[in-house]
N, C-alpha and C positions, 0 to 999 in steps of 0.2 A: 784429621780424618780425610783419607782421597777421598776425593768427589767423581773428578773425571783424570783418566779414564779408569771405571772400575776394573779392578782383575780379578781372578779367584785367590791371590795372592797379594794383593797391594794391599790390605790392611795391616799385614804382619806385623811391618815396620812400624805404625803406629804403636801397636799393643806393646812391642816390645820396647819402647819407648815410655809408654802409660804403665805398662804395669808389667815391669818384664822378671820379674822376680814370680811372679805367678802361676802356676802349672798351665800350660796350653793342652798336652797329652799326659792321660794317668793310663798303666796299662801295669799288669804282674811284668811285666818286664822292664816294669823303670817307668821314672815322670821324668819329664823335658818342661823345662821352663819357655814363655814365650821369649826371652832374650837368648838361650841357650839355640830356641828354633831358627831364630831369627837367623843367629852367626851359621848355624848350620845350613842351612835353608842358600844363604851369598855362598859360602865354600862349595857346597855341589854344587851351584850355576854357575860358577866361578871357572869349577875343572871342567865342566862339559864345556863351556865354551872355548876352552883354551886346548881342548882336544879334537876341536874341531865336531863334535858331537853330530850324528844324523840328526834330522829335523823332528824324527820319532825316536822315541829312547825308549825299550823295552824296560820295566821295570825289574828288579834282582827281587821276586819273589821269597826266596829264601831268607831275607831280612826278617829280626823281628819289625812286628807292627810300627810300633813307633819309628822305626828307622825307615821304614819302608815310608811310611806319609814324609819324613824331611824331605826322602831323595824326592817323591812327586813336587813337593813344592821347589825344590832345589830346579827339577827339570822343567817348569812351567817358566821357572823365577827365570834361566835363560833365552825363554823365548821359544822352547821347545814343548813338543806336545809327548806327555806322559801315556804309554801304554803298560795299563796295569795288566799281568796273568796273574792264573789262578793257581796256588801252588796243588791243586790237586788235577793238574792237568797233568798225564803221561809224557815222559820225554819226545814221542813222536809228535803230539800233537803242539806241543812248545816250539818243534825244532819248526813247525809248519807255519806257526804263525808269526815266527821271528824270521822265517825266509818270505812272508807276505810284506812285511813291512820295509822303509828306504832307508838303506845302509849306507848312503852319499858321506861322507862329509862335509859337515858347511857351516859358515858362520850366520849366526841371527840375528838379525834386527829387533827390536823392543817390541816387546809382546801388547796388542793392541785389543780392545773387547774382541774382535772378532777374529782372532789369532786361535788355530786349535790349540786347547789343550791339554785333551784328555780322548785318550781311545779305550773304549771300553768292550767288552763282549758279554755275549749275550748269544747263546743256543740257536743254532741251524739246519739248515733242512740235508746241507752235503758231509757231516760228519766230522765236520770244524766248528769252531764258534768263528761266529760273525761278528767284527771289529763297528763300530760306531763311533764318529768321532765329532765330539763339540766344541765349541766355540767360548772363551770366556764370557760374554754377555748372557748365554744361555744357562748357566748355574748362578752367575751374579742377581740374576731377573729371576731365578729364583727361591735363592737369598730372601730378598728384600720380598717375594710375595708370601714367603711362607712366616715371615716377621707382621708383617700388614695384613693378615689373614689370621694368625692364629694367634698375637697377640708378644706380651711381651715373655711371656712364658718361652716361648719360642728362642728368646736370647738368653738364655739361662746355659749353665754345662749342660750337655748332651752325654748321654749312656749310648753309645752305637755296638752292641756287642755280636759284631759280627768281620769278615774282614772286607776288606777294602776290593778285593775284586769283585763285588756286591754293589753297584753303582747305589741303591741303598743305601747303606753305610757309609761308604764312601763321603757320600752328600750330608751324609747325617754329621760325618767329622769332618768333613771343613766347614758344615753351616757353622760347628761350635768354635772353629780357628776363625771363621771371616766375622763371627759376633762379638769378639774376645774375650768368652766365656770360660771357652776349653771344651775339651774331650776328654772322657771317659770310653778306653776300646777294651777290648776281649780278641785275643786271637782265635780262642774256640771260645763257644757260648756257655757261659756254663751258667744254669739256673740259682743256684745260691749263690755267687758269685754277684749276678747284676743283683740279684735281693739286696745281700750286703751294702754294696754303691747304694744302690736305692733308698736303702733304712735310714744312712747318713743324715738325708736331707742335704746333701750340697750337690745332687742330681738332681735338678727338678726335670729334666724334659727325658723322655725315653722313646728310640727309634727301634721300632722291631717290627721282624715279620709275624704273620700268626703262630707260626710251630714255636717259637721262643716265648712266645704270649700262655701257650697252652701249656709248657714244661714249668713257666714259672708258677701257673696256679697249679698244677699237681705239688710241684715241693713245697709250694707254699701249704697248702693243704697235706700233705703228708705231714710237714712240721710241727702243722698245730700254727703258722705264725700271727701275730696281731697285725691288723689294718696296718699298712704303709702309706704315712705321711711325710706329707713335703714333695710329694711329684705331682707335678702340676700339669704336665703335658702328655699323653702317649700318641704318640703316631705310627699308627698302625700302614704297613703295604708290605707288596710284594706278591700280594695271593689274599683269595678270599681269608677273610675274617667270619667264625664263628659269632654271629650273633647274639646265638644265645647263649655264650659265656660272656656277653658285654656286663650282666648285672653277677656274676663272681668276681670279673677282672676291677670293677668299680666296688666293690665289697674290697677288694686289697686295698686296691688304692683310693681311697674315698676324696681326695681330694684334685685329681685328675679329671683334665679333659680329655675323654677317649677320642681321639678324630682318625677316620680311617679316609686315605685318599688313592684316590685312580690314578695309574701314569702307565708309562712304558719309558726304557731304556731309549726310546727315540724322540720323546717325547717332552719329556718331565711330569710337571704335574698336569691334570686334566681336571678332575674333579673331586670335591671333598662332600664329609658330611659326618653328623656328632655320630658316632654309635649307639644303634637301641634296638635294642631285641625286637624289636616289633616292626623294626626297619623290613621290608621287602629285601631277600636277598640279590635282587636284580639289580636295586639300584642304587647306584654309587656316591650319588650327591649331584649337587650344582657344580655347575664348569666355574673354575677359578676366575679372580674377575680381567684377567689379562688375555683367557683364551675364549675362542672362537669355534664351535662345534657345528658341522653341517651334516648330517646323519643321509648316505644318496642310495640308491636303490630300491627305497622299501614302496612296497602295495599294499594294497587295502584286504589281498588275503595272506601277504608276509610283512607285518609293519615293521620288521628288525632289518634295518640297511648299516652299509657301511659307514662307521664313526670318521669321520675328517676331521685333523684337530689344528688349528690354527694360531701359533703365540710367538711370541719373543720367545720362547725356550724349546724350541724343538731342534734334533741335530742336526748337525751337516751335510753327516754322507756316512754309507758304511769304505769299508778295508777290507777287501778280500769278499765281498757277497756277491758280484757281478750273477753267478747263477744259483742264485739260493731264492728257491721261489716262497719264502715263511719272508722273506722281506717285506719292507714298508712299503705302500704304495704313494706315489708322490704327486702332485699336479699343482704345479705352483706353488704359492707357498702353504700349501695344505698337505699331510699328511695324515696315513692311516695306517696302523698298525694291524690290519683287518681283523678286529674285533666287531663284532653287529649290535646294535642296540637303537635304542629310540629315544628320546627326550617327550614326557609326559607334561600334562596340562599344565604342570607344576615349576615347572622348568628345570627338573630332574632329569639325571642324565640311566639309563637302565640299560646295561650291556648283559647281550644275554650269552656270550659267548666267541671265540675263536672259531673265525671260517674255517679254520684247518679241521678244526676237531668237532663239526657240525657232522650229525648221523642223519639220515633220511629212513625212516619206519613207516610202511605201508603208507609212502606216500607224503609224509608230515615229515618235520624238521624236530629236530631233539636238540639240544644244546645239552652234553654231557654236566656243564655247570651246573645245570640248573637243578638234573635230578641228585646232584654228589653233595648240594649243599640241602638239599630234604634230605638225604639218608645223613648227614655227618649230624644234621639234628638231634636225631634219633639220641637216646640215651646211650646204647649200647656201641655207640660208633663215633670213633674216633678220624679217619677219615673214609673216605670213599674214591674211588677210580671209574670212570664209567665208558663203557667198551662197545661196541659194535661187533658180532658174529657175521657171517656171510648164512643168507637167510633166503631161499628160494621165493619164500611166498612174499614176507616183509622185506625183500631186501637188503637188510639187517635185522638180527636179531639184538635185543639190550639187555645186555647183562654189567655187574658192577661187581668190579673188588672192594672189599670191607677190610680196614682192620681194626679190632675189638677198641674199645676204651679201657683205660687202667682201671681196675678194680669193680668194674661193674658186671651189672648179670649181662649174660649174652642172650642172643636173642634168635628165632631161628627162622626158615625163609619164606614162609606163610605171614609173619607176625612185620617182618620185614616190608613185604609185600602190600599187606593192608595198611601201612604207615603210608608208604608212597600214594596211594590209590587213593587215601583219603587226603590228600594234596596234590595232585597231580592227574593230571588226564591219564585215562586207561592205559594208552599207548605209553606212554612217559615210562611205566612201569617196567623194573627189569624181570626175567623171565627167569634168569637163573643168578648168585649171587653165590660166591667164592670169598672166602676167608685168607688174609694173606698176613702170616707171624712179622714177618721183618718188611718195613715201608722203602721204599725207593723216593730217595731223594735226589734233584739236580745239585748242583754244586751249591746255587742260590739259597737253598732250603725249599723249593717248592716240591710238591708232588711232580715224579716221574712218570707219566702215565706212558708214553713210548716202553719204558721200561717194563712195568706193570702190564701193560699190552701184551708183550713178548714170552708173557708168563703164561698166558692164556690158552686152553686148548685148541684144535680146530674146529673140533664141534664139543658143544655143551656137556656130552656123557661120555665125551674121553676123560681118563685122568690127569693131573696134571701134577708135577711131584712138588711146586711150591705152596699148592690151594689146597686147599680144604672146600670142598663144595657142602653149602647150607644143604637142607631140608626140611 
């Protein structure tokens, strides 16, 4: 087993060495052995090299999954940094970010911890996505913390079912190539699909966002199916987690450790913490034990300042962001994603939200977060959007998109209202509340609220032809 220098790629050869008959990738579109990866893996570093390859290699989207991961490690394996797209980017926006990146030709020398190897994206303020690119020691670090943290469960197959332009997943299938576990992927998600993998028992660990958390307990619930045993790990990110489906989602899986952690795409991990309905939804858990959190700006009548996060695993640099002002803010080797929160007596870390999408109401601060995970509470609501009106007297006006939950009663905008009121300060409360059939998602799977926004009328009793306005 390498010791030094680690890569996100120098284990391969071990496994396929140890146990190369083994599946490394299982997918409907075929399993690869880790010998099969291996020979694959030296033949694409092999050609890029000998073609003189730029030093960035746009990844060929258009592959199945599993081929699409050899070429990555193929293009890491020469020494070159992999940039993944997202195949649901439009041709213009593909042709923009392959004219952002260095079409040089050149030969490269041996890929060193801190050699980039991956450019990821990640949603911007100029109507591109913004490139982010890391360093091998910053995925290897953390590798080995998310093994030292959450146990050995953690080196088990992984379920990552989602795709790879998702730095999520991504991370989720090589933690299970650099543990030589293997991966289990999904090009699209599909809820009976991970069940199945799951029922097996030869998945014990499962990486998913919340929306794939919440599809699989409707089918499973629609099914009728019995508890799921033998998974022993869920790691939940990507976007707030529902709460309070922690004690349904632990009803399936009764044998699972629910852990839900904080990060960003610049970042990595930040903070963890078990899942429990009872959890505050502010707060995200304890800082991992390799990073460093300094929370600057807050007062004693605004105690939420900017999060700094400090580790071995934070990125590089972006490609192509020079004036994208939703970028990271940097000073030394500290980093912020401008997310605002505070660190409690407890040594809890509680973000209460995106400086961007912070509302000002008569005066006071709103974090759209905070009231969208009270209303996604709610029985009748599946999720929430939470919006700013232009408001003479307030300022802004707060109002929120709803969309219903599967098969439940719905609920109307009085009954709505006293739900928030009785959690939340008066102000918090939205004024008007709009019903929306089809959800907007980013490519990642989170909530679109940009999009959702656009939906919206200019003033409250216009109509709008996507909403339905409560009552």
């Amino acid at each position: 087993m390498p010791q030094t220098p680690e890569l996100v790629h120098s284990r391969l050869s071990h496994w396929a060495r140890d146990r190369g008959a083994a599946f490394a990738i299982q997918s409907e579109a075929g399993n690869i052995t880790f010998a099969e990866l291996a020979h694959q893996v030296q033949a694409h570093a092999e050609a890029l090299s000998s073609s003189h390859a730029p030093a960035t290699v746009l990844q060929d989207s258009s592959l199945p999954l599993p081929q699409r991961l050899s070429a990555f490690l193929g293009t890491i394996a020469s020494g070159r940094c992999a940039a993944v797209s997202d195949p649901a980017w439009p041709d213009s926006v593909l042709a923009a970010v392959r004219s952002s990146l260095p079409d040089t030709p050149c030969d490269m020398g041996a890929p060193t911890p801190l050699s980039p190897f991956y450019t990821g994206f990640t949603s911007g303020s100029t109507g591109l996505p913004k490139g982010f690119r890391r360093h091998h020691r910053s995925w290897t670090e953390s590798f080995a913390l998310c093994l030292s943290t959450f146990g050995e469960a953690a080196s088990t197959r992984i379920l990552a079912p989602g795709r790879d332009s998702h730095s999520l997943f991504l991370f989720g299938m090589l933690l299970g190539l650099w543990t030589g576990a293997g991966v289990v992927v999904q090009e699209q998600f599909s809820a009976s699909a991970a069940l199945a993998t799951l029922a097996t028992g030869h998945t014990p660990c499962l990486v998913a966002v919340p929306s794939q958390l919440l599809l699989i307990l409707e089918w499973a619930a629609h099914r009728q199916l019995p508890p799921v045993r033998g998974v022993r790990l869920i790691l939940i990110s990507g976007a707030r987690w529902m709460r309070s489906r922690t004690p349904d989602l632990q009803a399936l899986f009764p044998e699972a450790r629910i852990i839900e952690f904080y990060g960003a795409s610049e970042t990595s991990f930040i903070a963890w913490t078990e899942s429990h309905s009872d959890l505050p939804d502010q707060v995200v858990g304890r800082p991992f034990e390799t990073v460093e959190l300094d929370v600057r700006g807050a007062t004693p009548d605004s105690p939420d300042g900017l999060i700094y996060v400090r580790s071995p695993m934070v990125f590089m640099d972006y490609v192509g962001a020079a004036q994208d002002h939703t970028a990271a803010l940097r000073d030394g080797d500290w980093v912020c994603v401008r997310d605002l929160g505070h660190l409690d007596d407890q040594g809890r870390l509680w973000v209460a939200g995106r400086e961007s999408r912070m509302l000002v109401t008569l005066a006071k601060k709103l974090f759209p977060e905070e009231l969208e995970a009270v209303l996604e509470a709610h029985p009748a609501v599946a999720r929430a959007s939470v919006h700013g009106l232009p408001d003479a007297q307030r300022g802004v006006q707060i109002v929120a998109i709803v969309q219903w939950a599967t098969g439940g009663e719905q609920a109307d905008l009085p009954a709505l209202q006293a739900w928030c009121r009785s959690r939340l300060e008066a102000f918090k409360v939205p004024r008007h509340i709009w019903v929306h059939a089809t959800w907007a998602f980013t490519a990642s799977g989170k909530t679109d609220h940009p999009a959702l926004g656009r939906t919206l009328p200019s003033h409250p009793h216009e109509a709008a032809p996507c909403l339905t306005a409560l009552r």
